[in-house]
N, C-alpha and C positions, 0 to 999 in steps of 0.2 A: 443377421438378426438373431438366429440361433445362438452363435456365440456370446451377442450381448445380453442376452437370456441368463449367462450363466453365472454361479456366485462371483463377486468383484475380492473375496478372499476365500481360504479355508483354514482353520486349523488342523495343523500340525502334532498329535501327539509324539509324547519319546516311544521310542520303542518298548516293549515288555521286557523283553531281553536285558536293558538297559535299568531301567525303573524297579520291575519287582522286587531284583537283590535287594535294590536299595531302599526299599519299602522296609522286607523282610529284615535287613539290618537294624533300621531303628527301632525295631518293634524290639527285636534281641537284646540294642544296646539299654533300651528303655526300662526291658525287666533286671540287664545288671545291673542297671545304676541303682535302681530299689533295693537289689538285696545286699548293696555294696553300701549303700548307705546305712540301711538295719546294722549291716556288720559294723561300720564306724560309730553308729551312736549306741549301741549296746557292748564296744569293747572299750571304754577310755582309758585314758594313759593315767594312771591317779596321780604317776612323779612327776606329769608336766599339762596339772587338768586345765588351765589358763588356755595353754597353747593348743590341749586336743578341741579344748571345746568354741575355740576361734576359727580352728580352723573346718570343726564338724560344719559350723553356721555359715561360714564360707562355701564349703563346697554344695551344700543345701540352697545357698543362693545360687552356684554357677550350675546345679541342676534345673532349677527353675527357668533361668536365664535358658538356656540349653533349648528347653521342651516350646520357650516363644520362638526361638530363632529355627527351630525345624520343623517343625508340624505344617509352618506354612508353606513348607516347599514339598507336600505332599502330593499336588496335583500338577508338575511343571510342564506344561506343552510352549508349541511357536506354531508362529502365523507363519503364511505365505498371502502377496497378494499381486492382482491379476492387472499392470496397469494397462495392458491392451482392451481390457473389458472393460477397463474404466472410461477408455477414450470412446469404443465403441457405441457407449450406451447412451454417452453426456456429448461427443462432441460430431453429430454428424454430420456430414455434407450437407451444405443447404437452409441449414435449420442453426438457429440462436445457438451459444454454446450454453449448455446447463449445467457445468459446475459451479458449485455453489462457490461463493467472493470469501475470499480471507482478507481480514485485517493481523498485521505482524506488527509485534510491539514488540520498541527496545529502549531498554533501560537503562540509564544510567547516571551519575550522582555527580563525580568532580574527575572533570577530563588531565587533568593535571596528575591523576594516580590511574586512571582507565585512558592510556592511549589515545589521541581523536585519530590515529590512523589506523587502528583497532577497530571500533566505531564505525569510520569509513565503511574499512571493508565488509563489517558485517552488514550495513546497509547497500553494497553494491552486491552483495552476494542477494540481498531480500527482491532487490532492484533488479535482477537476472535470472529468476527463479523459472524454469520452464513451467509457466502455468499462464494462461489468458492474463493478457497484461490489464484491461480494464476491470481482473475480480482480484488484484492486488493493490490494497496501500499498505505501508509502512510507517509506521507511528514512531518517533524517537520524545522518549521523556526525556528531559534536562533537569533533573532536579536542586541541582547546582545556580541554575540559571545563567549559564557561562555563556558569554559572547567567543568565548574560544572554539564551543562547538557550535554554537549559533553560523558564526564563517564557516566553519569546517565542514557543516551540510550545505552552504552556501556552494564550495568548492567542490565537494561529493556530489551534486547534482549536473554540475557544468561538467564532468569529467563522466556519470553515467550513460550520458549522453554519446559517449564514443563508446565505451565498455561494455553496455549492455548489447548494442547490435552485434558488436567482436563476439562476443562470447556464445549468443545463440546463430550467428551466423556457421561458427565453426563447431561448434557442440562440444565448449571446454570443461574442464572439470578441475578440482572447485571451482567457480566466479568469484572466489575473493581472488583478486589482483595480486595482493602479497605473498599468500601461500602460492597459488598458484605457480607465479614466475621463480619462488624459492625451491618449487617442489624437482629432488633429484633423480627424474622417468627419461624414458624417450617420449618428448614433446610431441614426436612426428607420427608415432603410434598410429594407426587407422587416421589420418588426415591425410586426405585425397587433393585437398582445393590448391590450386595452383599459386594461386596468392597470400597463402596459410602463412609461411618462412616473412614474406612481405610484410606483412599485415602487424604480423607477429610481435618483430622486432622494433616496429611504428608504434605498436601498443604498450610495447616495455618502455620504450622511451618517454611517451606520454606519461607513463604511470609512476618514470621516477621524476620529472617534472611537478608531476602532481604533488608525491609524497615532499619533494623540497616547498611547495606552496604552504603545505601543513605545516612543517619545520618552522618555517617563519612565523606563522603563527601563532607554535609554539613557544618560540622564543619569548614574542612579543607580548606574551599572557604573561610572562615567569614576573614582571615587574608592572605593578597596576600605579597607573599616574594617579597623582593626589588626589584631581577631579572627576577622576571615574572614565569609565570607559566610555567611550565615543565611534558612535555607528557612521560608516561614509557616510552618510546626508547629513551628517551635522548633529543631530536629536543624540541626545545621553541615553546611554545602554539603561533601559529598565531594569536587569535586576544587578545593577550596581554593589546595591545589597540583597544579600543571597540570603538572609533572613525577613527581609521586609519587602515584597516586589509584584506588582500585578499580574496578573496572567497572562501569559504568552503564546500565541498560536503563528506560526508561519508555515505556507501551503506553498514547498519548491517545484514540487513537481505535479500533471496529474492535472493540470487547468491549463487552458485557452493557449497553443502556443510552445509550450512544453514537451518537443517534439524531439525524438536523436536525431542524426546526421543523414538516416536515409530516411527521417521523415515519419518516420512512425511512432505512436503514442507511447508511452513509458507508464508504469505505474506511478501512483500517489506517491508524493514523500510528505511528510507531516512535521515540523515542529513544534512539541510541543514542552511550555514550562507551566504547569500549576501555580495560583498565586499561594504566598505564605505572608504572614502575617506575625506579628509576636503574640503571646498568648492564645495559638491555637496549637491544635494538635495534629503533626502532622501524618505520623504514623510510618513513616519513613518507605521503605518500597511497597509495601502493602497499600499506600495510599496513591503512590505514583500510579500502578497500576489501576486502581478504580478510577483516578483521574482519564486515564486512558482509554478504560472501560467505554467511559460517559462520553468522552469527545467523538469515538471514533462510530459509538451509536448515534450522535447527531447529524457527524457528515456523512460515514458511508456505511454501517449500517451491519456489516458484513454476520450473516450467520456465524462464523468459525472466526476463531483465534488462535494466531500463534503467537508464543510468548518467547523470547530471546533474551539473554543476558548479551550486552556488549561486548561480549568477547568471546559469542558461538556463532561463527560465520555457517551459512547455509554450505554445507559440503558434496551431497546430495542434490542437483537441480530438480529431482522430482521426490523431494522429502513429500512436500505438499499433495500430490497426488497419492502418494504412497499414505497419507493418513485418512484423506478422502475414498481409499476404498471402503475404507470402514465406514467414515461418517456417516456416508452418502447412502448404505445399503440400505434398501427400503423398509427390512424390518430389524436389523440388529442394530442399525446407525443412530435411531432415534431415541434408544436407549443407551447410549454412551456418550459421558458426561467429557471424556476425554481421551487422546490415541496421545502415550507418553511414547517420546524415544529415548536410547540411550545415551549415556555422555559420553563421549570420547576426547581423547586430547591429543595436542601437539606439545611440543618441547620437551617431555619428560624423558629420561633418559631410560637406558635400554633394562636396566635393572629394578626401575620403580623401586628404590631403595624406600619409600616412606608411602608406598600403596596408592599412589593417586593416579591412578586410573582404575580404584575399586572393582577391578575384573569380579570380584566373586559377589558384590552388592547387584552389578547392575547383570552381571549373565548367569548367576542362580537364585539370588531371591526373587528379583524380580520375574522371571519366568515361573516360581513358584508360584507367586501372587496372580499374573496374569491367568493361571487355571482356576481360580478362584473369583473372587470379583473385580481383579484387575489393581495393576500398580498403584503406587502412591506414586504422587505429583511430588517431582523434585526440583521442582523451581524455574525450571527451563529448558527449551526442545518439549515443548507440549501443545499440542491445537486443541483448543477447546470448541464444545457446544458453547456459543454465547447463552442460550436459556438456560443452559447448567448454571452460568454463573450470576443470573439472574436469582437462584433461590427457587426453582421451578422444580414440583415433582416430574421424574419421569414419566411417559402415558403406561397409564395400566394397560397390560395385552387384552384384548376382548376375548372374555371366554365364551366355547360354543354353545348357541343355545340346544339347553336339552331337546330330547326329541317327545314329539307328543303322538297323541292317537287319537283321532275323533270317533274311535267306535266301543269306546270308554261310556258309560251312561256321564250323566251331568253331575250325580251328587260325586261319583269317583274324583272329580275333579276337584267340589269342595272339601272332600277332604285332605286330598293333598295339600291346600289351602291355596288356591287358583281360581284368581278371579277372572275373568275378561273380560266383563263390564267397566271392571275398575279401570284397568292397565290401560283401555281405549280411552277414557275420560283422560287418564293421566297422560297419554302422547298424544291426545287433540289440544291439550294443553301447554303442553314441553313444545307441540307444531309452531307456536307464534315466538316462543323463543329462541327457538332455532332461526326462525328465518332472520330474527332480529339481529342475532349475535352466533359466533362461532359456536357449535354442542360442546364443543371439545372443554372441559374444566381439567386446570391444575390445581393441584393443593399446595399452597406452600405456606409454609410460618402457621399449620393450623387451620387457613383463611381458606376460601375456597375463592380464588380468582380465574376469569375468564382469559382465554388468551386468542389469540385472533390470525390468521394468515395475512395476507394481503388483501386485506377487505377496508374499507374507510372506517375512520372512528369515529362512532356513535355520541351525540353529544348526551352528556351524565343526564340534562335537566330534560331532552325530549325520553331517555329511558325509562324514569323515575316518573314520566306523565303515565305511559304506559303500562303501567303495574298495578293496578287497580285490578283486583279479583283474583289475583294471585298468589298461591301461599308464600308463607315467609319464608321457607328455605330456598326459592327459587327468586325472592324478591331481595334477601339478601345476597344471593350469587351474582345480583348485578348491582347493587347497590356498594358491593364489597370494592368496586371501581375506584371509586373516593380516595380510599385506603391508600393508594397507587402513591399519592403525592405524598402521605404521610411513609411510606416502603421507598421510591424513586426520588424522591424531592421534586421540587418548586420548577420542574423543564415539563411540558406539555409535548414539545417536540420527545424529550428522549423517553417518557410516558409512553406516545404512540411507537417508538420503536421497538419498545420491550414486549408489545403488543403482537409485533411483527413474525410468528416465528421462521420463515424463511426470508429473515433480511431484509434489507431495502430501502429505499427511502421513499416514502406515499406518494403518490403521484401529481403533479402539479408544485412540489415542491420546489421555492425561491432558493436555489443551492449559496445563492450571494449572502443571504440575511443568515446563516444557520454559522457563520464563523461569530459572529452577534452570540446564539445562544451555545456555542462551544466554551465560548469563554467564561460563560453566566456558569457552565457546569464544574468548571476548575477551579472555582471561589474557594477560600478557603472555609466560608462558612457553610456550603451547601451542604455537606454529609449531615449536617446538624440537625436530629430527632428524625431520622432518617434511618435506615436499616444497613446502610454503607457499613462492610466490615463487620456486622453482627451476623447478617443473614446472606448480603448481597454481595457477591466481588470477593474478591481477597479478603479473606478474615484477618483483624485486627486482633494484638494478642499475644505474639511471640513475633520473636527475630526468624523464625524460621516458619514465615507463615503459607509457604505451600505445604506442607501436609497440614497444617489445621482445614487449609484449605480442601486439597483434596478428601478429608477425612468427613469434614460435611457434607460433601458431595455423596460420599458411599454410604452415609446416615440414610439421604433420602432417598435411596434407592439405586441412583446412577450406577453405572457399569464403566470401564477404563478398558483399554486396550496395549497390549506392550507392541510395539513396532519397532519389528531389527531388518531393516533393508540390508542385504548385502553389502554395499558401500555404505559405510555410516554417515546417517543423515545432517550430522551437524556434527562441530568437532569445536574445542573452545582451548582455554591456554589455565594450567592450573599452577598455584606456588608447588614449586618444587625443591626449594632450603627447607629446612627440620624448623624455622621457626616458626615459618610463614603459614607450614603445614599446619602446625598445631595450633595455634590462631583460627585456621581455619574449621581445624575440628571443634576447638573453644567452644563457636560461634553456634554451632550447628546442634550441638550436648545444650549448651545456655537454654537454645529453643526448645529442645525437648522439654526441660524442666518444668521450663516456664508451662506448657501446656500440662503436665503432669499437675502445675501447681493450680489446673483454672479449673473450671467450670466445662470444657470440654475435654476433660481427660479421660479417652479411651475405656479407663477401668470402670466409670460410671454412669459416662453420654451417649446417648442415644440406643439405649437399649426400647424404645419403644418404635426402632424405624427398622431398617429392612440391610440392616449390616450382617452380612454372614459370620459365625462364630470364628472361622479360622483366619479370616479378613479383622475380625477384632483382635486375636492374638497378635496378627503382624502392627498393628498399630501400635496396643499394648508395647511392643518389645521396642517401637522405635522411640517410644519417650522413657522407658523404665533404661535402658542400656547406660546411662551414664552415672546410674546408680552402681551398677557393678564395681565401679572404680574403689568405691572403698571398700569389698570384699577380697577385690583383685589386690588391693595396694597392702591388707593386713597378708594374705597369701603369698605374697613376693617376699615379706620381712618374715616369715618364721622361719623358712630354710637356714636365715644366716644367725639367727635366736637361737635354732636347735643345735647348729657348730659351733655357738660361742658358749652355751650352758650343758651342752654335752645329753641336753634332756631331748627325745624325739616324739611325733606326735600321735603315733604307733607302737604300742608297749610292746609287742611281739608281735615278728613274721613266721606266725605258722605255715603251714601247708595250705590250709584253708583259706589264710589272709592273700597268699602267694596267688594261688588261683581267683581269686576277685580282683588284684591289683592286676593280671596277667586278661583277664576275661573284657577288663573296663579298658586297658590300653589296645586290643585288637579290636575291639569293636569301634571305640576311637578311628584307629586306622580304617579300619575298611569301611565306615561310612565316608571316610574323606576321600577313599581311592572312589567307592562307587559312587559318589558325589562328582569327582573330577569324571570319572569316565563319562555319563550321560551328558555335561553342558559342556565337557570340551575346553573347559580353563585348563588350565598347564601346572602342575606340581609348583612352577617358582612363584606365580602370581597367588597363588594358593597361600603359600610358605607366606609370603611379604603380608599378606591381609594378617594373616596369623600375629608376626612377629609385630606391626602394627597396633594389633587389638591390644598389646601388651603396653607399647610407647603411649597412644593413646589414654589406655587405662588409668595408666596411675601418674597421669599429667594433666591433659587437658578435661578431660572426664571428671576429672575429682574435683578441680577448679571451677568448672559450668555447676555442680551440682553445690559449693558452698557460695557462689556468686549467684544462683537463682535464688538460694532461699534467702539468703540477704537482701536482691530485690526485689520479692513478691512478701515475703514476712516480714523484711524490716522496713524498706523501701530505700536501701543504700544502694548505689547503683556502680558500681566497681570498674574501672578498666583497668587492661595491661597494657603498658605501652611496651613498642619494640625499638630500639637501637641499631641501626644500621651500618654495618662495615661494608668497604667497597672488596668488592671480587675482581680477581683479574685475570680470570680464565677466561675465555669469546664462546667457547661451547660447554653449554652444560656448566657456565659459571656461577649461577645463581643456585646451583644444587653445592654449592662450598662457600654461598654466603653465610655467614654466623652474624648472626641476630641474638643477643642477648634478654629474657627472656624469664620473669621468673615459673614460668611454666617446667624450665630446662631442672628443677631443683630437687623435686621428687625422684625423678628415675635417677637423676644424679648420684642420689645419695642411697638410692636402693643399688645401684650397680657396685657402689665403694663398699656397701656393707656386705654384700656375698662374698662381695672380694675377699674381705675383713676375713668373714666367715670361712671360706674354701683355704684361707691361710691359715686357722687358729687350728679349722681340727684334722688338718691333715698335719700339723704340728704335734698336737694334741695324739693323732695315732701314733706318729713315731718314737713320740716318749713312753709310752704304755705299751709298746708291743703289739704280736700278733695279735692278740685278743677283739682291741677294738676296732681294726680294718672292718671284721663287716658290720656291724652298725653306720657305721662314719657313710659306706656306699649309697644308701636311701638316702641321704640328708645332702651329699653330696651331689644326687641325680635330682633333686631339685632345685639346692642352689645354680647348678649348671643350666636347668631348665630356665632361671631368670634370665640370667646371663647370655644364655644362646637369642632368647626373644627380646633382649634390650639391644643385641650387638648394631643392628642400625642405628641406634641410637648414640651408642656409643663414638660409630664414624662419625656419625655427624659431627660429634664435638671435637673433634680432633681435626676435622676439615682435610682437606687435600696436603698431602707429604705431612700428615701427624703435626700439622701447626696448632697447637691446642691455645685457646686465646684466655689469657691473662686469670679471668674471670675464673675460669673452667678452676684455673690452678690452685686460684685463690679457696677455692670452694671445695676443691678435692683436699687441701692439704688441712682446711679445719675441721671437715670431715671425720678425716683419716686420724685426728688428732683427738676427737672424743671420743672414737671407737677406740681409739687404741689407750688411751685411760681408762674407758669399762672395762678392757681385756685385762689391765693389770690389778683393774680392784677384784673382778673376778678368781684372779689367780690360779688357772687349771694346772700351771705343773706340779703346783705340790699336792701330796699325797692327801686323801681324804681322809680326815680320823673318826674314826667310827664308836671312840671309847670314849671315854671322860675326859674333858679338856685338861690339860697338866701343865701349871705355870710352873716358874722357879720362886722356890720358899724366899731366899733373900739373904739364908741362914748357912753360912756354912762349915758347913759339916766335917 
């Protein structure tokens, strides 16, 4: 009992040792940059003021840029947590288990581009989770409406059935089936069971069985007959058409019957498809989600959410637990809106040639953020508070009441201004509404609404009898009821369950008739004058609606938690070709914009709520950064401007200038070593984020930022499409796919022009002698600096043994072919004349 007594985590701060240099550093590098700036804008180049003063306005922004991206890594600590004391406290002999019910959602759109053996497994990993098997279901969205996965959980249910008992019987790691048997360990590691080897190799069998069952079904989807698809009983697949189709619920597992091989009950499996309709809006994953939301508060109710993209298998058996320490703690848990984990990936190869596995995003800003008011929400591996996503203020902490003296006279009292006549009239008063209805009030949207336990709900019309003699701020606090259906919509059931705040479903509840109003909540008109995506669920708004999401969250107050288990909790599959990647950062800059361009952009929302200042910088920086690109993209093109016109953006390297250029590059350095030394990234992953920020920059970054304002100020809505070559390498062959791409065109042409450049004026110095060697060295230490941070970039295009594809050549050689016509109208090898121009008379002499 003692031990269960004790905290279910603690933080972790970094060492002093560790931290201060690195404090101390940016404080240093902070005052160079000031005086290093003053020095560049009070010396200009007069013989190249275009270029000094482009690039003055440049580095003026990558200073600003600079002070959002560090400041908020000022406080970085790490968690530890206790899951012995979690079991202790929640699950003991004898008695009910009291961990709180998770519902897990997974998402996803057209199985024909997201794998259904992908899918699969991340539902047999959800399906295996070491956690009390009746406080898990699992919700799959189909947004697609595909009868390809429709079978596909069909057969993923009949196969978890053998899977799930293997995997907690023996205590395996992952429970995805595919990683799993691909993973290259000793299997036999601490496996004691004499039937392990047996079992084992009965269950690989099974599972390539299985994965051939999928196969066929795959096949079978690749060609849709004329008349639609056709379910075994005969009836025509409902969403035939995938823009026109009703709503779809199916319950595989988790009901009557529904039992593995030794008999014991299995968690919930959920099918679910949202109806669509033509002329609605559907709002794409933002709205799958609220769909989800609404369903899985009808049937099961669960306090907590976890959210999953279809291709992050549970890696982790006790992720769950591991977020539950936090939840569940009786006084930090109730103010935390969410516990985020990190992403991790499989398949990338060993050099991260193009940064995807973001080591330096997800294991130092984010630990930054976490000392603060905690991570942003990035889309997936998250358990949510469901009343967070309700729109619910956090509960205010009860402060202590002061202390008094009764040997105070009476008037001392009045003047303090201390009534006790009053205060007793006003809690004989507040006595009848308590017993009526929960004390406890949230504010949300403005409103002050009532929220409620596990208590029954009050019908509106005997509340509203009751209110006679009571003032109006206590008669609107129940009357604000009403409101409910105009905030939740037109379900009475999912009404009382938002009511609910530890979960559930009311007691006496028909569990048969609630698949009835599941489906009422997946209409496609129900969000309609609703608060859906305004206030409530996933905000509508941007393609990248987990941070708007989480960003509302930390408006009202909520707190977030970073969780890095030792074995990482979930683990997902990322593009790993150079086309696939930038597409992907595209997508993610687009979102920023977009929110940069609305009504909740960081620089002016919510400053009347309870967001901490350095929690506003890190938001700030995550929708301004795609703006960089075109400071970064004019910075990339002067280097090779200053070697073709011979003019630099630095009139003279003094002594003085030497020690600021000298002062701003060590402190550079040693923020990046004392940086690496406290999180523990590695100099290469470091190096790759770097050379990254640069590919990114002046490609997809510049592109998200003229394709936003096109479609929020014009309303043109732009895509890229990709072209796909086939690879034929088996490992690591999709990192030497070439995808063509007009994103590939900018770096393209900034790599050809340094080139250009690092040729003309080291040309350029050999005609003119010793003289101009060192000027040529600055001009040349930044074209190189391009060069060195495109060089990924550059493999990529050349792909595996330098096969450069067609396109590349086509585009390098017109290139190479206008620069090299500036270079001749320019004309740097003849001599400059300084005197009066001297034609020939005509006349001779």
């Amino acid at each position: 009992m003692a031990e269960a007594r004790q905290p279910l985590w603690r933080k972790v701060p970094i060492s002093s040792s560790l931290i201060n240099p690195y404090r101390i550093v940016i404080v240093l590098r902070l005052f160079v940059l000031i005086f290093f700036l003053r020095f560049r804008i009070l010396t200009p180049a007069y013989d190249a003021f275009p270029l000094w003063l482009i690039s003055v306005i440049c580095e003026v922004w990558f200073a600003f840029s600079w002070i959002l991206d560090q400041f908020p890594k000022w406080f970085p600590i790490t968690r530890e947590t206790y899951l012995d004391r979690l079991s202790l406290r929640f699950e003991r002999e004898g008695e009910p288990n009291q961990l709180g019910s998770v519902d897990v959602f997974v998402s996803t759109v057209d199985p024909l581009k997201e794998p259904p053996i992908i899918t699969a497994n991340t539902v047999l990993s959800i399906l295996s989770v070491d956690y009390p098997v009746e406080k898990v279901s699992c919700y799959v969205s189909d947004d697609g409406a595909s009868m390809l996965l429709f079978d596909t959980l069909s057969e993923t249910a009949e196969f978890a059935r053998r899977w799930v008992p293997f995997c907690k019987k023996h205590n395996v790691e992952p429970r995805a089936p595919e990683f799993y048997f691909s993973e290259k360990i000793d299997y036999l590691k601490n496996k004691v069971h004499p039937s392990f080897v047996k079992e084992r190799r009965a269950m690989k069998r099974e599972y390539e069985e299985f994965k051939v069952r999928i196969n066929a079904l795959v096949a079978k989807a690749q060609k849709k007959p004329e008349e639609g698809w056709v379910m075994q009983d005969g009836t025509p697949w409902p969403g035939n058409n995938t823009r026109d189709h009703p709503g779809m619920i199916q319950v595989y597992l988790g009901s009557a019957g529904a039992l593995d091989v030794d008999g014991k009950e299995l968690p919930r499996l959920v099918y679910v498809s949202r109806e669509k309709r033509p002329g609605y809006q559907h709002h794409k994953k933002a709205g799958a989600m609220n769909a989800l939301v609404r369903v899985s508060a009808v049937l099961t109710n669960a306090p907590f959410i976890l959210n999953l993209d279809c291709d992050h298998y549970i890696n982790n058996s006790k992720a769950i637990r591991e977020a539950m320490c936090f939840l569940m703690d009786p006084q930090f848990g109730k103010k935390l809106c969410y516990v985020q984990f990190p992403q991790r990936f499989d398949g990338i190869d060993r050099h991260d040639r193009y940064a995807n596995r973001n080591v330096v995003f997800f294991d130092i800003n984010m630990l930054g953020l976490d000392g603060l008011q905690g991570p942003v929400y990035v889309g997936t591996g998250c358990v949510f508070n469901r009343q967070a996503l309700y729109g619910y203020d956090p509960p205010v902490s009860k402060k202590r009441p002061k202390m008094t003296c009764d040997c105070w006279p009476s008037w001392c009292c009045c003047c303090c201004g201390g009534s006790r006549k009053k205060s007793k009239k006003t809690g004989e008063k507040k006595s009848f509404l308590g017993g009526l209805l929960h004390s406890k009030k949230k504010k949300m949207m403005g409103k002050n609404y009532v929220r409620k336990g596990s208590v029954p709900v009050f019908n509106l019309e005997e509340i509203e009898e009751g209110l006679e003699g009571y003032d109006e701020l206590e008669k609107s606090s129940l009357m604000s009821q009403k409101n409910f259906e105009k905030r939740f919509g037109q379900s009475p059931v999912l009404i009382t369950s938002t009511l609910m705040e530890n979960g559930g479903l009311p007691e006496g509840t028909n569990t048969n008739s609630l698949i009835k109003e599941a489906i009422h909540v997946i209409s496609c008109g129900y969000e309609e004058k609703t608060e859906w995506g305004k206030e409530i669920g996933w905000i509508y708004g941007s393609v990248t609606e987990d941070i708007l999401t989480g960003f509302k969250m930390h408006c009202r107050g909520w707190k977030s938690v970073y969780c890095v288990p030792k074995r990482p909790a979930f683990k997902g599959s990322a593009p790993i070709n150079l086309s696939d990647r930038l597409h992907q950062v595209l997508r993610w800059a687009l979102g920023s914009v977009e929110i940069f361009l609305s009504r909740h952009c960081p620089l002016w929302y919510g400053y009347a709520g309870k967001l901490k200042w350095l929690e506003r910088l890190a938001y700030i920086n995550t929708i301004v950064y795609p703006f960089t690109s075109i400071p970064l993209l004019a910075y990339c093109t002067i280097p090779a401007v200053c070697l073709l016109t011979g003019k630099f953006i630095i009139p003279t390297l003094s002594n003085l200038t030497s020690v600021w250029f000298l002062a701003l590059f060590l402190s550079i350095i040693a923020t990046s070593v004392l940086e690496l030394r406290w999180s523990g990234v590695s100099i290469q992953d470091w190096w790759r984020n770097e050379q990254f920020w640069v590919i990114g920059g002046v490609s997809a970054h510049l592109f998200a930022v003229f394709q936003g304002l096109l479609k929020v100020l014009a309303g043109v809505d732009t895509n890229f499409t990709v072209t796909a070559k086939a690879a034929e390498d088996a490992e690591f062959g999709e990192l030497y796919l070439f995808k063509w791409t007009t994103l590939l065109i900018p770096p393209t042409t900034l790599i050809i022009l340094n080139m250009v450049g690092v040729v003309a004026g080291v040309s350029d110095a050999i005609n003119n002698g010793y003289g101009s060697w060192g000027p040529l060295f600055g001009k040349l230490f930044f074209a190189f600096w391009v060069i060195v941070h495109l060089y990924p970039f550059l493999k990529g295009l050349m792909g595996r043994q330098n096969r450069t594809p067609t396109i590349v050549v086509l585009w390098s050689i017109l290139l190479a072919s206008i620069f090299s016509l500036v270079w001749v109208r320019i004309d740097p090898f003849l001599p400059k004349q300084t005197g009066p121009v001297l034609k020939q008379c005509g006349v001779e002499c």
